[in-house]
C-alpha positions as CSV (number, residue, x, y, z in Angstrom):
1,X,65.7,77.7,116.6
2,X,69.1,78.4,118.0
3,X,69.6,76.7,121.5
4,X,69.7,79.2,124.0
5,X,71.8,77.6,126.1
6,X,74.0,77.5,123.6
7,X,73.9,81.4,122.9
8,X,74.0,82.0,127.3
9,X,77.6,80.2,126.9
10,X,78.8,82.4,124.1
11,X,77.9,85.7,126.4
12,X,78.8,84.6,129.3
13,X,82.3,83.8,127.7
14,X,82.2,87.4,126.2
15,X,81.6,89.3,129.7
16,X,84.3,87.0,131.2
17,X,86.8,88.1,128.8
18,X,85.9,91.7,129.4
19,X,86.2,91.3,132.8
20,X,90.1,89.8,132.3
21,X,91.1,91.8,129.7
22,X,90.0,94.7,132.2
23,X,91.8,93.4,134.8
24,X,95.0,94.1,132.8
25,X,97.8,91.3,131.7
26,X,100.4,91.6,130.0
27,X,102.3,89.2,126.8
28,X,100.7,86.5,125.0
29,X,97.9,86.1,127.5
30,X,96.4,89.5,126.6
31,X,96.7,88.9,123.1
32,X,95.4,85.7,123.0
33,X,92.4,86.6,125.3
34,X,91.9,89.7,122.6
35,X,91.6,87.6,119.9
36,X,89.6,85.4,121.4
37,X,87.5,88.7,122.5
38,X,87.4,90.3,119.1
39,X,85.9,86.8,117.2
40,X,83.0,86.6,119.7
41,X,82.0,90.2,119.7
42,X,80.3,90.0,116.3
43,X,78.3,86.7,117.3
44,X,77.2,88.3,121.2
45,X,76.1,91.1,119.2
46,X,74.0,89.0,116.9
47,X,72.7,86.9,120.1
48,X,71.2,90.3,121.9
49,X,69.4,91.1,119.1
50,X,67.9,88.0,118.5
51,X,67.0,87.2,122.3
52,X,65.5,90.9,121.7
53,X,63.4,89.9,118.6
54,X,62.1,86.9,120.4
55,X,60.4,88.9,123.1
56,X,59.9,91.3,120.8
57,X,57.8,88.3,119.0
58,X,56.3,86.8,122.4
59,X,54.5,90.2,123.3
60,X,53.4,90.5,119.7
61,X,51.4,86.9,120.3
62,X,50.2,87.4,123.8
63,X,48.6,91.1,122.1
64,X,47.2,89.0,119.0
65,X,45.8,86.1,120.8
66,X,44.5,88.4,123.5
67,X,40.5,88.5,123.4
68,X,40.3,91.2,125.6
69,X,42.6,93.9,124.1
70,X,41.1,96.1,121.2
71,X,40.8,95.0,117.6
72,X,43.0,97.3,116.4
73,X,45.7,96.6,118.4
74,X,45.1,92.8,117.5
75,X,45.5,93.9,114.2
76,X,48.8,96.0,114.3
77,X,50.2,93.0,116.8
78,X,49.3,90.6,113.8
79,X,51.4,93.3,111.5
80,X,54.2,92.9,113.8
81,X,54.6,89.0,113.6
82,X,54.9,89.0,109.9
83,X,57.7,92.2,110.3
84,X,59.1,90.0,113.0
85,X,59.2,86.7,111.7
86,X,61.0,87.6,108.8
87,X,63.9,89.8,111.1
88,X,64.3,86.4,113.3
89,X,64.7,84.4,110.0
90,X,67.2,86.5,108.9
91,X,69.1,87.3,112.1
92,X,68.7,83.3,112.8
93,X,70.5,82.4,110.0
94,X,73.0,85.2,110.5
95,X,74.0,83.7,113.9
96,X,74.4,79.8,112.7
97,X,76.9,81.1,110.2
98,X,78.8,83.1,113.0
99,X,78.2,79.6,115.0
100,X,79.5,77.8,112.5
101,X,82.9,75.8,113.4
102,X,85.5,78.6,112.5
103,X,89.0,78.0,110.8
104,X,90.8,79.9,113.7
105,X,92.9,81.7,110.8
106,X,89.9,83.1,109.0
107,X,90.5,86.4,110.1
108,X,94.2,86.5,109.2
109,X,95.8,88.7,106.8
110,X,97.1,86.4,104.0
111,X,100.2,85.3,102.1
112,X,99.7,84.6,98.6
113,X,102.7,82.6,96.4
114,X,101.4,82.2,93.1
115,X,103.9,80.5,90.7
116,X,104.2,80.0,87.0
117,X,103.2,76.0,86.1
118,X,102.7,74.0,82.9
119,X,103.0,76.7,79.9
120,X,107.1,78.2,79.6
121,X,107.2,82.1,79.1
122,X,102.9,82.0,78.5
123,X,103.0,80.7,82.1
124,X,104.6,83.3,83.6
125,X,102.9,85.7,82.1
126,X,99.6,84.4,83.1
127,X,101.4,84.1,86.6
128,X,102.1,87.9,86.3
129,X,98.2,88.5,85.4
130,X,96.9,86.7,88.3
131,X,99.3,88.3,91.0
132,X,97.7,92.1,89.6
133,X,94.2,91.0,89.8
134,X,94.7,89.8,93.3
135,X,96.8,93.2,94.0
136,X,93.7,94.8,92.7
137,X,91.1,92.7,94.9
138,X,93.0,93.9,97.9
139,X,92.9,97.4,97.3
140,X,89.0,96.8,96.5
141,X,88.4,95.0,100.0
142,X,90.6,98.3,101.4
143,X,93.6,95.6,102.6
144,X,97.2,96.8,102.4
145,X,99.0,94.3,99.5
146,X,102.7,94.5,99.8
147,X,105.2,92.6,97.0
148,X,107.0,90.3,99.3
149,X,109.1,89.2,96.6
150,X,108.9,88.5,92.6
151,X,111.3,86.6,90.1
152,X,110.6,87.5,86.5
153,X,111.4,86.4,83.4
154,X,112.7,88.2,80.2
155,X,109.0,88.8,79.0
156,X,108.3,90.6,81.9
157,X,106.2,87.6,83.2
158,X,106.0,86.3,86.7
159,X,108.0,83.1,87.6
160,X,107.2,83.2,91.3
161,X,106.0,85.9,93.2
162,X,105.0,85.9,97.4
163,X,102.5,89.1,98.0
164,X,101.6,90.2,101.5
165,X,98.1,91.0,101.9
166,X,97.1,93.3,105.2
167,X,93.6,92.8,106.2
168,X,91.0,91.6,108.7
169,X,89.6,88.6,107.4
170,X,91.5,88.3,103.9
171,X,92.6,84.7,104.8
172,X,89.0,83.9,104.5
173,X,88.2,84.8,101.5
174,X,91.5,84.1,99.2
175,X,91.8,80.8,100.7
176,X,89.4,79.6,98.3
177,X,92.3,80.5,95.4
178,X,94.2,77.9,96.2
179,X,94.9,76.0,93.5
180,X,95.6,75.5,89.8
181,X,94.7,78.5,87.5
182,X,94.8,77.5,83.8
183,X,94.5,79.8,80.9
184,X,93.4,79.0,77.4
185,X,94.8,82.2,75.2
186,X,96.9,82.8,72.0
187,X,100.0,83.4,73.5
188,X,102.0,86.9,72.5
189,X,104.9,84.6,71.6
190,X,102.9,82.3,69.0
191,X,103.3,83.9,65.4
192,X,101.1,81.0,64.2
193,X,97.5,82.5,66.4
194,X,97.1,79.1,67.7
195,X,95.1,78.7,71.3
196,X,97.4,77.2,73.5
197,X,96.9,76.0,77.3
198,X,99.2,77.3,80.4
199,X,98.6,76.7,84.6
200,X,100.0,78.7,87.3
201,X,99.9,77.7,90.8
202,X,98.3,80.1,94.0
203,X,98.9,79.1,97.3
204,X,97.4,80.8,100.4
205,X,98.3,81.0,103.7
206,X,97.0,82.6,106.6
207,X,99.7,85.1,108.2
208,X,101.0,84.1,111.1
209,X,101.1,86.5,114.4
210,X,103.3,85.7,117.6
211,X,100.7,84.1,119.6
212,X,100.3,80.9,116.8
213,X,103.8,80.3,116.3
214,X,106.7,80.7,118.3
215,X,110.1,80.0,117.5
216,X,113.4,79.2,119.3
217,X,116.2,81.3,118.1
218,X,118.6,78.0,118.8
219,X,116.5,76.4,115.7
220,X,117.1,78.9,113.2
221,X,120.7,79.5,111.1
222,X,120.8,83.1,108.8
223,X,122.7,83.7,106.2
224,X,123.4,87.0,104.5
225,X,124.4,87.2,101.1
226,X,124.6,89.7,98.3
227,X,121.4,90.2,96.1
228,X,120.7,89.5,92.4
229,X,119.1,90.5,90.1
230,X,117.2,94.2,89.1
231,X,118.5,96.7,91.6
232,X,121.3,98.8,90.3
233,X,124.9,98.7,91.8
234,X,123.7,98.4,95.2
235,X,123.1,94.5,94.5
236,X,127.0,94.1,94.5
237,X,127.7,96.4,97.0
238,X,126.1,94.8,100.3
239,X,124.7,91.6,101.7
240,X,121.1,92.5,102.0
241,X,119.6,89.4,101.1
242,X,118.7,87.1,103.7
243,X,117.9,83.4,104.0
244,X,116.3,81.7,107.3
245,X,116.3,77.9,107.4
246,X,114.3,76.2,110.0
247,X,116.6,73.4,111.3
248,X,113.9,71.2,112.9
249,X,111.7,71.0,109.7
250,X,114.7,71.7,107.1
251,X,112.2,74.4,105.8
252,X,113.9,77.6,104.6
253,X,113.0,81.5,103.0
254,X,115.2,83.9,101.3
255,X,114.2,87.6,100.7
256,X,116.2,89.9,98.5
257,X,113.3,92.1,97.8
258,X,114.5,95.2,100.2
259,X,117.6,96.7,100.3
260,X,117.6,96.6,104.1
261,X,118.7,93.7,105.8
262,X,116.8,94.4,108.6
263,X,114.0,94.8,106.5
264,X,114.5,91.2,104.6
265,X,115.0,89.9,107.5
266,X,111.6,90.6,109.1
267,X,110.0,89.7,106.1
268,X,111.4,86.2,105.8
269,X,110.7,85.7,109.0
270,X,106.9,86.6,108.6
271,X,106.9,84.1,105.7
272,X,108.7,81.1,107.7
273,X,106.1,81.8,110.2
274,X,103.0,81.5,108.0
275,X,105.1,78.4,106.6
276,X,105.3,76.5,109.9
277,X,102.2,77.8,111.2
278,X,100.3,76.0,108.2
279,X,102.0,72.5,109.1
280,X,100.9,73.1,112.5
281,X,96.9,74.0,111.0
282,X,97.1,70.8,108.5
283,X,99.0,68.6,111.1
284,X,95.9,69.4,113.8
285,X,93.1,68.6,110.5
286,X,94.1,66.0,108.4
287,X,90.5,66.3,106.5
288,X,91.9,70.1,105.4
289,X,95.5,68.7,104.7
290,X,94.1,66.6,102.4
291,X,91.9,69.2,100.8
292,X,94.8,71.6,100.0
293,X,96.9,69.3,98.5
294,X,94.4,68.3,96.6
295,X,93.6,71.8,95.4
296,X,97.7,73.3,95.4
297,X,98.9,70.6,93.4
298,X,102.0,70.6,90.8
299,X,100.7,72.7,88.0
300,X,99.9,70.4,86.1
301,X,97.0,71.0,83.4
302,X,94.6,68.0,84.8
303,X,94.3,69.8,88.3
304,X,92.5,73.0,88.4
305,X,90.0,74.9,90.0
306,X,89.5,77.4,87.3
307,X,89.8,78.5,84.2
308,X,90.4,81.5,81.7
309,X,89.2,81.0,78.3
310,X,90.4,84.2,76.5
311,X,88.6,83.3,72.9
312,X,85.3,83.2,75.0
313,X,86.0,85.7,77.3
314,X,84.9,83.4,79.9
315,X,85.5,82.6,83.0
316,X,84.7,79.2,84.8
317,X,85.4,77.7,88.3
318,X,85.3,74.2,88.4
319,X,84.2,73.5,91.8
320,X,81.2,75.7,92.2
321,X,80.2,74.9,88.3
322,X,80.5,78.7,87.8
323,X,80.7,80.3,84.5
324,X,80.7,83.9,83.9
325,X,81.0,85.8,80.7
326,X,83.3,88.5,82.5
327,X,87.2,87.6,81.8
328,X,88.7,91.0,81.6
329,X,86.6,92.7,84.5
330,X,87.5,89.4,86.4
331,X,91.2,89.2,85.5
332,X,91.6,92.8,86.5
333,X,90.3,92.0,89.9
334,X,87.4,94.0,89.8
335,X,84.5,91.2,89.8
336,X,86.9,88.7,91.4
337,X,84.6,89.5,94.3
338,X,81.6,87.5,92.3
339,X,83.6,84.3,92.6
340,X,85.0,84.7,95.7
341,X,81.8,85.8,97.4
342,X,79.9,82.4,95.6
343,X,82.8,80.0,97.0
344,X,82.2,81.4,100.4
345,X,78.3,81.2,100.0
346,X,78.6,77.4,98.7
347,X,81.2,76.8,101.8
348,X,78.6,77.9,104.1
349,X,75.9,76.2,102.7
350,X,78.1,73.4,103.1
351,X,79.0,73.5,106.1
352,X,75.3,74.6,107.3
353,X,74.0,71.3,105.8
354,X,76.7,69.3,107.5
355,X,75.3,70.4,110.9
356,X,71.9,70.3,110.4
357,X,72.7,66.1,109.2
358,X,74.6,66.0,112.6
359,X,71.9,67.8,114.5
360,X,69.4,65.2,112.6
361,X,71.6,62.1,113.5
C-alpha cells in the first residue's frame, strides 16, 4: 500500500508549482520550477488514478458485503474486485517505480564518448561498430543523434568519437553502457583466421542545461586554431577549431567537427558542461562515483560489462548474466532495446528491494 500521505505531498507540491509557474517568473527560477513541474506530472497522474481505483474498490466491498442489496449486484460487485484488484496491483507498482529515488539527470539528453581500447586497428573498428548501433538506437527511441566529433584511423575505424544524443529521458537508459565493450571476432586484418580479442570504452553523460551548471566567463581561456584532418582546403584556410579549458578544474574540450567557429564553439561548450556537471553529480554521490569508475575503466580486457562473440553470434552482458543469440540484430542497434530495457528492469528491481529492506528495518 502506498502511504497516502506520502502521495497528498506529491500533489500538493504539483498544484503549488502550477500556481507559481502561473504567476509568471522569469530566468532560472522558471526553468527550474518547470522541471521540477514536468518530473512530477507523470507520478500526480499516477496518484489520481490510484486514489480513484481505491474508492472505486471501497464501493465495490460495501455492495459485496451488503446483505441487503440484490444478489446480482453482490455478484457483479464481486466481478469488480477481482477487475479491480488486479488494476491497483498494477497501477501500485507503477507509482513506487515513479517514487523511486530519481537520478535528477535521468531525463537528460545524453553524451556518449566511446573510444577505441585494448585491440590496435580491430579496436577501432569495433569502436566504429558500436558508435552506429547507438546512432541507430536513437533514431529507434525517435531522439535526434548528432556526431559531436570523430577521429578515425586509416581503416576507417573509430579512434574516439563524442555523439550528441537529443531526447527526453536518453540519459536513463544509455547510462547503463557505460563501460567496457569487448569483442571476440577474426579481425579483417588477420590473414591467419585466428579469433582475436579487442575492448572499446563508452562513457555516458547526462547533458547538461543552464540551470545544473553555470560558469563564469573569468574561468574559461579559448583558443582558436586551424583544423586537421578530412575537410578539404577549408582546414588550412581558417581557425575554426576551438578549444575551451576550464581553469579551476584544468579540464579542457576541443571541437573541429564544424566549419563554424561559432558553431564549435557551442558545441565544446555543451560538452565542458556535461564534463563539469558529472563531477558535480559524482562529487554529491560518492556510492555512484564509485560505480562508474568501476564500470568506465581503462579498456583494459579484464573489465567489461559485455561482450560480442562474433563465432557464436552471441551476445552476453555480464552484469545482468544475459546472453542472447542475436549479435548482428543487436550490433545494428535494432534489439539493443532488449538489453537496455533488462538493465533498467534489474535496476528497478534493485532499487525496489532496497526500499522495501529499509521500509522493513
Amino acid at each position: 500500500m502506498i502511504p497516502q500521505v506520502k502521495l497528498s505531498r506529491l500533489v500538493d507540491r504539483y498544484a503549488a508549482l502550477e500556481s507559481q509557474l502561473a504567476a509568471g517568473m522569469a530566468g532560472s527560477d522558471y526553468a527550474r520550477l518547470s522541471k521540477e513541474h514536468a518530473e512530477l506530472a507523470p507520478v500526480v497522474r499516477a496518484a489520481e488514478t490510484y486514489r480513484a481505483l481505491l474508492r472505486e474498490q471501497a464501493d465495490a466491498d460495501a455492495l459485496a458485503s451488503d446483505p441487503s442489496a440484490d444478489s446480482e449486484l453482490r455478484g457483479m460487485a464481486e466481478e469488480e474486485r477481482a477487475t479491480l484488484k488486479e488494476r491497483l496491483a498494477n497501477i501500485e507498482r507503477e507509482l513506487q517505480l515513479q517514487l523511486l529515488p530519481k537520478d535528477a539527470a535521468d531525463a537528460s539528453s545524453a553524451i556518449v564518448e566511446v573510444r577505441a581500447g585494448t585491440g590496435g586497428d580491430e579496436a577501432a573498428l569495433f569502436a566504429g561498430d558500436l558508435l552506429q548501433m547507438y546512432q541507430r538506437y536513437a533514431q529507434l527511441q525517435g531522439w535526434k543523434a548528432e556526431l559531436m566529433s570523430v577521429s578515425e584511423n586509416d581503416l576507417g575505424g573509430v579512434k574516439e568519437a563524442v555523439l550528441d544524443v537529443q531526447g527526453r529521458g536518453a540519459f536513463a537508459k544509455l547510462k547503463f553502457e557505460s563501460g567496457v565493450h569487448r569483442v571476440q571476432r577474426v579481425p579483417v586484418t588477420e590473414a591467419g583466421g585466428r579469433i582475436h580479442t579487442s575492448a572499446a570504452t563508452v562513457a555516458v553523460l547526462p547533458e547538461a542545461e543552464d540551470v545544473d551548471v553555470q560558469i563564469d566567463d573569468k574561468d574559461l581561456r579559448i583558443d582558436v586554431f586551424r583544423a586537421s584532418g578530412a575537410g578539404g582546403q577549408h582546414v588550412n584556410k581558417t581557425e575554426s577549431a576551438v578549444r575551451i579549458t576550464h581553469l579551476p578544474t584544468g579540464i579542457f574540450v576541443a571541437q573541429q567537427t564544424e566549419k563554424s567557429q561559432h558553431k564549435n564553439k557551442a558545441q565544446a561548450m555543451k560538452l565542458l558542461k556535461a564534463k563539469l556537471y558529472e563531477i558535480e553529480r559524482e562529487r554529491v554521490d560518492s556510492a555512484r562515483a564509485s560505480e562508474r569508475k568501476g564500470m568506465v575503466g581503462s579498456g583494459d580486457r579484464s573489465e567489461r560489462i559485455r561482450t560480442y562473440n562474433f563465432p557464436q553470434a552471441r551476445v552476453t552482458d555480464h552484469r545482468i548474466n544475459l546472453t542472447l543469440y542475436k549479435l548482428d540484430r543487436i550490433l545494428a542497434g535494432d534489439d539493443l532495446g532488449e538489453i537496455v530495457d533488462a538493465l533498467v528492469a534489474e535496476d528497478q528491481a534493485n532499487r525496489l528491494a532496497a526500499l522495501s529492506n529499509e521500509d522493513g528495518a
